[in-house]
Backbone as JSON, one array per atom type, in Angstrom:
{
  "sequence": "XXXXXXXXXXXXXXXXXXXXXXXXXXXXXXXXXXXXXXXXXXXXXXXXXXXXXXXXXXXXXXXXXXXXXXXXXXXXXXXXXXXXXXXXXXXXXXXXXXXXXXXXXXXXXXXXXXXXXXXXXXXXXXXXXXXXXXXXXXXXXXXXXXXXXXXXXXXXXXXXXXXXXXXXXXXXXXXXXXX",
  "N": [[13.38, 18.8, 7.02], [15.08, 18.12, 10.08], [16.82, 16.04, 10.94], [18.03, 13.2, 9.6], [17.29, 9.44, 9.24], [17.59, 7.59, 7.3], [18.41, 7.7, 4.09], [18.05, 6.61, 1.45], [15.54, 5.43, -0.59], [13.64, 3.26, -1.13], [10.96, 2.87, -3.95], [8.47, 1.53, -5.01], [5.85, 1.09, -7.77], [3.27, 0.53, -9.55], [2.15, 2.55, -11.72], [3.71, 4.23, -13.74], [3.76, 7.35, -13.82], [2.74, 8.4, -11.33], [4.96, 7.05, -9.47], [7.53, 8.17, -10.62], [6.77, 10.61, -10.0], [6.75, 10.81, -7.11], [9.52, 9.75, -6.6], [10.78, 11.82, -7.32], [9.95, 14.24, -6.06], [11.09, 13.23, -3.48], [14.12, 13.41, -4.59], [14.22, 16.29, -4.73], [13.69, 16.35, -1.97], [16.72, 15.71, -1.15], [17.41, 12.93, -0.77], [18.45, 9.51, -1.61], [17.09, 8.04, -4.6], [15.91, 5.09, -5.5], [13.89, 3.16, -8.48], [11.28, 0.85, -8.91], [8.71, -0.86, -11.08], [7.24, -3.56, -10.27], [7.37, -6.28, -8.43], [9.29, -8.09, -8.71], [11.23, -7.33, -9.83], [11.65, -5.0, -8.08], [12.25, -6.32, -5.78], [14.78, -7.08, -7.11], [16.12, -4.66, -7.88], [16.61, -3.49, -5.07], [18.35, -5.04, -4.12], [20.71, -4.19, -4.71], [20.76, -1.59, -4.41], [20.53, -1.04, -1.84], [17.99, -0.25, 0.09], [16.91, 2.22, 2.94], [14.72, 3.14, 3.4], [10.99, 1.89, 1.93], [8.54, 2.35, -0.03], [5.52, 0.92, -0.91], [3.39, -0.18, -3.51], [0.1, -1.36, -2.89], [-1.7, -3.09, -4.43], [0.08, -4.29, -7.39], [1.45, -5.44, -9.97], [2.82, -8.66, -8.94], [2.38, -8.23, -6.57], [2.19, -6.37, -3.65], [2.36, -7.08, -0.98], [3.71, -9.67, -1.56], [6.04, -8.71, -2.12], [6.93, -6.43, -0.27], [7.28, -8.41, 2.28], [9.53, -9.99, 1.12], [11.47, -7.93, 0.91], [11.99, -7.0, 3.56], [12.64, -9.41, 4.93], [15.08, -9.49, 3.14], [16.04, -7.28, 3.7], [16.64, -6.47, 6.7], [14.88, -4.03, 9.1], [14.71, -1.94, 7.34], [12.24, 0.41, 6.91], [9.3, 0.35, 5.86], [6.34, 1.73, 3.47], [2.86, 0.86, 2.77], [1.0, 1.6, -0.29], [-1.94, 1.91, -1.83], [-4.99, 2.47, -3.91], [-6.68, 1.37, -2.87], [-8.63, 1.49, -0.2], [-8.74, -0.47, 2.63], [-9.75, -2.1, 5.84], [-9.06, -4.61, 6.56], [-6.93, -4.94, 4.72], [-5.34, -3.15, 5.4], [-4.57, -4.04, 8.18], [-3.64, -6.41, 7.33], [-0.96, -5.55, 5.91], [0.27, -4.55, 7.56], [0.64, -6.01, 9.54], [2.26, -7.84, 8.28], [4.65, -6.5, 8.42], [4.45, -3.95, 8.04], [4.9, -0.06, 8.27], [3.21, 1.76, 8.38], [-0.03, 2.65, 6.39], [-1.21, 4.01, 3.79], [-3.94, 5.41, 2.06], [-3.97, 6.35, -1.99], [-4.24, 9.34, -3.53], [-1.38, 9.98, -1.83], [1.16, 12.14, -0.61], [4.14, 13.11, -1.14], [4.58, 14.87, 1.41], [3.0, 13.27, 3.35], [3.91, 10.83, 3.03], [6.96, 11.15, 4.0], [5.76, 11.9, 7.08], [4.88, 9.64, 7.95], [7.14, 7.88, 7.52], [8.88, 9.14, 9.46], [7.7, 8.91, 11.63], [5.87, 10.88, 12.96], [3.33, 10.87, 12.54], [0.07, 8.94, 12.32], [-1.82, 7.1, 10.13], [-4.17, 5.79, 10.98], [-7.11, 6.76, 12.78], [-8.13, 9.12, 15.22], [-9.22, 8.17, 18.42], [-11.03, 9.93, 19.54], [-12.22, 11.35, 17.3], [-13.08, 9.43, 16.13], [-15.54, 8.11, 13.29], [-17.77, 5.76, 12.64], [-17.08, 3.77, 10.56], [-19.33, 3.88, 6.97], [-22.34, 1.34, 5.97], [-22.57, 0.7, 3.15], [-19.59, 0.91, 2.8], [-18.54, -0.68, 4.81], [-19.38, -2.8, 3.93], [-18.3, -2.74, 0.97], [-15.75, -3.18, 2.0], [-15.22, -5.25, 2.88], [-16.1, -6.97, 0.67], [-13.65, -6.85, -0.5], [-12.22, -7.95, 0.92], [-12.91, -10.33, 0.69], [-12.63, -11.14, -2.43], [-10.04, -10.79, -2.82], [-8.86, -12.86, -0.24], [-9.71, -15.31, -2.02], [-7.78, -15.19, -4.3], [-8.05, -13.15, -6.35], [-10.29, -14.4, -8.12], [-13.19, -13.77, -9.05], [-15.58, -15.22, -10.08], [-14.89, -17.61, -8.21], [-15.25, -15.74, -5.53], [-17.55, -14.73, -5.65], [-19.15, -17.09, -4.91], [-18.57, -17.57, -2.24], [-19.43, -15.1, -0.99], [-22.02, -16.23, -1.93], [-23.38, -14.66, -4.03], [-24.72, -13.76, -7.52], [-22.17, -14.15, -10.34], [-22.12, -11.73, -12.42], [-23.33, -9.93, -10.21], [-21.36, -8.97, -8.07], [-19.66, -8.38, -10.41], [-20.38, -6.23, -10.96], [-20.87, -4.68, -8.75], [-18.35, -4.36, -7.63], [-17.27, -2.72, -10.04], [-17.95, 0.01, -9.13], [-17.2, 3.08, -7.54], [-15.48, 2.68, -4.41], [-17.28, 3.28, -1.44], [-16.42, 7.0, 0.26], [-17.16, 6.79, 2.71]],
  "CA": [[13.72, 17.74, 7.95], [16.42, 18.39, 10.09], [17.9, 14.49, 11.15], [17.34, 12.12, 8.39], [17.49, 8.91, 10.21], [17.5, 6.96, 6.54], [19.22, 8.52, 3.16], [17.86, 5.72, 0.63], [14.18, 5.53, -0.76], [13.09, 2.63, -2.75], [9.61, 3.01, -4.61], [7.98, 0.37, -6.11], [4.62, 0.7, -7.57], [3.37, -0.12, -11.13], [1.61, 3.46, -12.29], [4.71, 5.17, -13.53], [3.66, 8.62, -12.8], [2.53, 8.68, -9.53], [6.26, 6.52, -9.66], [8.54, 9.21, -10.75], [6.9, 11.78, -9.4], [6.99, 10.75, -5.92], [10.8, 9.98, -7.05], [11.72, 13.38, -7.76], [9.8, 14.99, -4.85], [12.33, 12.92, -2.79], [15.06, 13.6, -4.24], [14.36, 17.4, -4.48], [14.4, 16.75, -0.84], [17.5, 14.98, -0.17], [17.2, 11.59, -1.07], [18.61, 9.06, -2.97], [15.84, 7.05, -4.3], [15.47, 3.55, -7.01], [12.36, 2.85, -8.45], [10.65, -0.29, -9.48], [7.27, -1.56, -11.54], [6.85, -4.87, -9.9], [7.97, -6.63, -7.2], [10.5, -8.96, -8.87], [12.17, -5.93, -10.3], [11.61, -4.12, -6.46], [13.85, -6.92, -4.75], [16.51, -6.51, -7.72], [16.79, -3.33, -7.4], [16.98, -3.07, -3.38], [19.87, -6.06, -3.74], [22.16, -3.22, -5.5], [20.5, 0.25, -4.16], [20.55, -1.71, 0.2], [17.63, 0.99, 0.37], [16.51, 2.13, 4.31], [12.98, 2.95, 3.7], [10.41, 1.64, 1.32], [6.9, 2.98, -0.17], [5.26, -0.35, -2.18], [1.71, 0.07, -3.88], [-0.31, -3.09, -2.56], [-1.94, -4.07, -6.1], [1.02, -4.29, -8.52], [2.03, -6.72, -10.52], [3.75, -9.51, -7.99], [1.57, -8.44, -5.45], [3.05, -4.97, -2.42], [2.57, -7.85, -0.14], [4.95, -10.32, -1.1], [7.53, -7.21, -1.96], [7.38, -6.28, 1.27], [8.02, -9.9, 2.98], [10.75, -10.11, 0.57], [11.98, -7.2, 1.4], [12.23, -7.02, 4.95], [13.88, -10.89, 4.47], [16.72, -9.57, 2.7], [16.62, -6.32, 4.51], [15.66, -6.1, 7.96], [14.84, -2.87, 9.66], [13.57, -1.46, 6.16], [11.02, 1.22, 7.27], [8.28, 0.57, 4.61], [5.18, 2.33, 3.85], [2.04, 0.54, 1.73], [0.1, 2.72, -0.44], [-3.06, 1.65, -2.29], [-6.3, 3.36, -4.04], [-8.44, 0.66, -2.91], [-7.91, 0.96, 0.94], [-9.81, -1.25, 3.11], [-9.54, -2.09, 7.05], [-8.67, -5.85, 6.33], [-5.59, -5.0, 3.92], [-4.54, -2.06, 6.37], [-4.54, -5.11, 8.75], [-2.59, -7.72, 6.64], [0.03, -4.91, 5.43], [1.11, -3.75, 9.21], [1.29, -7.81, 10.33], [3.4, -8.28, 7.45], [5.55, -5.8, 8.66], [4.88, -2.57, 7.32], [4.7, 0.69, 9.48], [1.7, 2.53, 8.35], [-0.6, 1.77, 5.11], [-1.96, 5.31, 3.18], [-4.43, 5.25, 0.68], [-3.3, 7.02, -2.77], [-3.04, 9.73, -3.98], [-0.56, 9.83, -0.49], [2.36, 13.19, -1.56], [5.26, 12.69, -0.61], [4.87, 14.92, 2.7], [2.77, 12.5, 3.64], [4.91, 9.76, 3.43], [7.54, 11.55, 5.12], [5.39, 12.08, 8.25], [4.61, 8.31, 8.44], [8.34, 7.65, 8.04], [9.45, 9.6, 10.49], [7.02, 8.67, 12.98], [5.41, 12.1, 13.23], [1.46, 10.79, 11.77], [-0.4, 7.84, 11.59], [-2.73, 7.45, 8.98], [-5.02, 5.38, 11.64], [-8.19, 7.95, 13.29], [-7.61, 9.74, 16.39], [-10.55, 7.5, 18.78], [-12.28, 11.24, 19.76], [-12.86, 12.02, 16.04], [-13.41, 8.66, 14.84], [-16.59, 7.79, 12.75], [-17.25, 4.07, 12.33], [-17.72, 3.45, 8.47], [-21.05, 3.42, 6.87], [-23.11, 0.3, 5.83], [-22.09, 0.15, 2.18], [-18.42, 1.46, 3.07], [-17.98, -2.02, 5.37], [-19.58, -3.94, 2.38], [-17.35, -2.69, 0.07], [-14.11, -3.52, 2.61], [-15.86, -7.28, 2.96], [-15.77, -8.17, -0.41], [-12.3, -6.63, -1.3], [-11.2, -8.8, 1.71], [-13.24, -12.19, 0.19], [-11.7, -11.32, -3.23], [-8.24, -11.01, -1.98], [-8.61, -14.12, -0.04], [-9.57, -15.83, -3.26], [-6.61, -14.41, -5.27], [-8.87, -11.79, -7.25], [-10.83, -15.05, -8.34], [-14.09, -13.18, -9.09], [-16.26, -16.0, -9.83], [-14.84, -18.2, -6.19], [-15.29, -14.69, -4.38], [-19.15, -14.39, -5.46], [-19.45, -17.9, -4.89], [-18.25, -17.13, -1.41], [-20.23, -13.93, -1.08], [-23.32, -15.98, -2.16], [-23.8, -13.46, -5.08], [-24.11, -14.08, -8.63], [-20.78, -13.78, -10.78], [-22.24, -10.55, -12.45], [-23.74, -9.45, -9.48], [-20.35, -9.23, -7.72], [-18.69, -7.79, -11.18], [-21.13, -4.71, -10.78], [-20.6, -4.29, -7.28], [-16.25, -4.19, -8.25], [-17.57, -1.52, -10.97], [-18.58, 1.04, -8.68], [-16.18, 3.55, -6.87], [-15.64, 2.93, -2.83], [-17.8, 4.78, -0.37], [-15.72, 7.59, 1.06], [-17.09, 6.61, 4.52]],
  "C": [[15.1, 18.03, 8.53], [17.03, 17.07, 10.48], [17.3, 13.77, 10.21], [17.97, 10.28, 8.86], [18.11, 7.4, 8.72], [17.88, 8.12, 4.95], [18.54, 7.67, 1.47], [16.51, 5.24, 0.25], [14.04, 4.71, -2.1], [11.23, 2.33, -3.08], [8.93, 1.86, -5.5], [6.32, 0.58, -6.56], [4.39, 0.44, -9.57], [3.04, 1.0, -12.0], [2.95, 4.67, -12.23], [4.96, 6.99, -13.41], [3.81, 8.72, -12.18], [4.19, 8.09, -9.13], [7.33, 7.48, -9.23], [8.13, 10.53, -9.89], [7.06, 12.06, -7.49], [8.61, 10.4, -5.44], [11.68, 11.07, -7.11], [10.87, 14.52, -6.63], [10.83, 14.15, -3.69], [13.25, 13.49, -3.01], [15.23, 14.77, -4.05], [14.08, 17.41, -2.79], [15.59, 16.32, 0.2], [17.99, 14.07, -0.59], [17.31, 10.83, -1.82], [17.37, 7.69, -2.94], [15.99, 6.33, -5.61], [13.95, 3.42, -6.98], [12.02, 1.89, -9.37], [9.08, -0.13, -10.01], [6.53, -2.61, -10.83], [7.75, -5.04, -8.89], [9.45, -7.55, -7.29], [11.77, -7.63, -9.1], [12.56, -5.09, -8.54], [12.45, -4.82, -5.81], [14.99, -7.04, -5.69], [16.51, -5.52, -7.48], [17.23, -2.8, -6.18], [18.03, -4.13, -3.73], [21.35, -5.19, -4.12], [21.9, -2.23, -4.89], [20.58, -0.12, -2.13], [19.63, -0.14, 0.58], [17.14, 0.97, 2.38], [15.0, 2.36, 4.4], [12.49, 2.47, 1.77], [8.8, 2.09, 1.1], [6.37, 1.53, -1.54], [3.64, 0.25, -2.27], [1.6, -1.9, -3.26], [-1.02, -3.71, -4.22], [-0.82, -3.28, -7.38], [1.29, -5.54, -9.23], [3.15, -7.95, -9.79], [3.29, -9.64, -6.92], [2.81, -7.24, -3.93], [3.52, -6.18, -1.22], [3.8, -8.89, 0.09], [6.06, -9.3, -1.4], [7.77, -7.34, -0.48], [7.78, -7.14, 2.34], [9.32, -10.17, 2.3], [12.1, -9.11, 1.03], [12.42, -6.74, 2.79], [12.94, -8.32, 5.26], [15.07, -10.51, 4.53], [17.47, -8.39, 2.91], [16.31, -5.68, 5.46], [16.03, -4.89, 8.59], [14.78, -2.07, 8.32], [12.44, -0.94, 7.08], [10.05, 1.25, 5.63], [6.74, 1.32, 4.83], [3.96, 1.69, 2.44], [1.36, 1.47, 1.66], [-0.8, 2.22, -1.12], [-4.28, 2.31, -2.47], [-7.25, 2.84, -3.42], [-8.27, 0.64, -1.7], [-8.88, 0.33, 2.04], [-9.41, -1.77, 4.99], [-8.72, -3.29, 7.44], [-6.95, -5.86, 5.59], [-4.72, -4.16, 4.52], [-3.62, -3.25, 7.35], [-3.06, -6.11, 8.65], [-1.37, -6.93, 6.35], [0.76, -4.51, 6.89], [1.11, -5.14, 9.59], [2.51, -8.15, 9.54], [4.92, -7.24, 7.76], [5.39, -4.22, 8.28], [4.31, -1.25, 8.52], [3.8, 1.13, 9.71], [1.59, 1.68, 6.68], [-1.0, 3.4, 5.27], [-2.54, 4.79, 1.81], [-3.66, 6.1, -0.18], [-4.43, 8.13, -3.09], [-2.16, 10.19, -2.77], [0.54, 10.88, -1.25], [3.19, 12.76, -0.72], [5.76, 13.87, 1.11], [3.88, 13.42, 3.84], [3.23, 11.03, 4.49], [5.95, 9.92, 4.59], [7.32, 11.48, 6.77], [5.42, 10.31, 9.04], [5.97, 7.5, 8.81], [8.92, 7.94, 8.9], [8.57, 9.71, 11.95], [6.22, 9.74, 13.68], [3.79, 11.91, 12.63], [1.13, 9.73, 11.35], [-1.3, 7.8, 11.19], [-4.42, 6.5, 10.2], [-5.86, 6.91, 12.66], [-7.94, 7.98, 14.26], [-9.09, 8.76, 16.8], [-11.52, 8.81, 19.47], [-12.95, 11.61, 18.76], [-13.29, 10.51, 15.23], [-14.89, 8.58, 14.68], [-16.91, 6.89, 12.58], [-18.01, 4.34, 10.93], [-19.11, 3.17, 7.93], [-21.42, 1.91, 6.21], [-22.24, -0.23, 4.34], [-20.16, 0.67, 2.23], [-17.92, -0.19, 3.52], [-18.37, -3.33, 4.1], [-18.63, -3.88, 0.98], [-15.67, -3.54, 0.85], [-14.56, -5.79, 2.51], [-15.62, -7.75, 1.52], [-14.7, -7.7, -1.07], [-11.4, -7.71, -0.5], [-11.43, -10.22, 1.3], [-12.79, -12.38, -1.33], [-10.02, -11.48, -3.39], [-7.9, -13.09, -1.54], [-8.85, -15.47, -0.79], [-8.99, -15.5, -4.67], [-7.29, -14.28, -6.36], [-10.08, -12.94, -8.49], [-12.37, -14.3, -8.02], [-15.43, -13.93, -9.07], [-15.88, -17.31, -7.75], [-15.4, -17.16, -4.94], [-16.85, -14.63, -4.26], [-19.65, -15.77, -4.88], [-19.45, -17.99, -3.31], [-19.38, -16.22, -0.3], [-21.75, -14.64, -0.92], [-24.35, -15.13, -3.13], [-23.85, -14.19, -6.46], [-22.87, -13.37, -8.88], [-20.92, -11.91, -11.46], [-22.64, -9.29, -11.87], [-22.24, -8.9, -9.0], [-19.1, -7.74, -8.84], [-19.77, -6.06, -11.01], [-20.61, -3.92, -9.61], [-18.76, -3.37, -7.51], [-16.67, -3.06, -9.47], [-17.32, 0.07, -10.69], [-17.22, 1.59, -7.85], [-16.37, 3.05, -5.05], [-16.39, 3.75, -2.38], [-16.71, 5.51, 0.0], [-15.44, 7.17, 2.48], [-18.11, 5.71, 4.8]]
}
């Protein structure tokens, strides 16, 4: 990188691997970076570290979402980036209204990130190459978005859905479609 427009990299996610190690590929390039578990911990630690960009996981303990409203609160112009395994079109959605720049599913490396920070790659499909998602692909994003909106309430979400409760817990079993 030759201009670094931001010097300060705070990490928050709850799986302390993926954590540190996206920690120490920063700083081996540069970068001073704090790293949090949770989100309460993620706005103490930005109140002492005044970081310039941010990478939050969206399911952590506290929730990426309110991090990131918190965080942009108490430090605006924060370049953040949400990352999440479970990634869905609806939470892409809600994470870029809330402020955030791009959303990458995980495992996201830390060039990755970089690119999204620096405005050089967005994780959204070029519209010549896109594919629209298959059948059980949009069914999977639907009921991550009707569990969500019934804060991970599994029985309200099937109830919702129209599903039984173990119907529902099967479904949440199974890995995402790719596509």
């Amino acid at each position: 990188m030759t201009t670094q427009p931001f010097q300060r990299i705070l990490i928050v996610d709850d799986d302390t691997i993926y954590r540190e190690r996206l920690a120490r590929s920063f700083r081996e390039a540069g970068y001073e970076t704090a790293t949090a578990g949770d989100t309460d911990s993620g706005v103490r630690v930005a109140r002492d570290f005044s970081p310039q960009a941010a990478v939050l996981d969206l399911r952590m303990p506290g929730d990426g979402l309110k991090c990131l409203k918190r965080l942009i609160d108490e430090h605006p112009g924060i370049r953040a980036v949400i990352l999440t395994g479970y990634g869905s079109i609806a939470t892409a959605i809600e994470a870029v209204r809330a402020g955030a720049i791009d959303y990458l599913t995980k495992p996201a490396d830390a060039e990755q990130i970089f690119a999204v920070l620096y405005g050089s790659r967005s994780s959204t499909p070029e519209c010549e190459n896109y594919q629209p998602p298959s059948l059980e692909r949009l069914e999977w994003e639907h009921i991550q978005r009707v569990l969500h909106d019934h804060g991970g309430n599994i029985s309200r979400a099937a109830e919702a859905l129209g599903l039984h409760r173990r119907s529902l817990q099967r479904k949440l079993q199974k890995y995402p479609p790719n596509q």
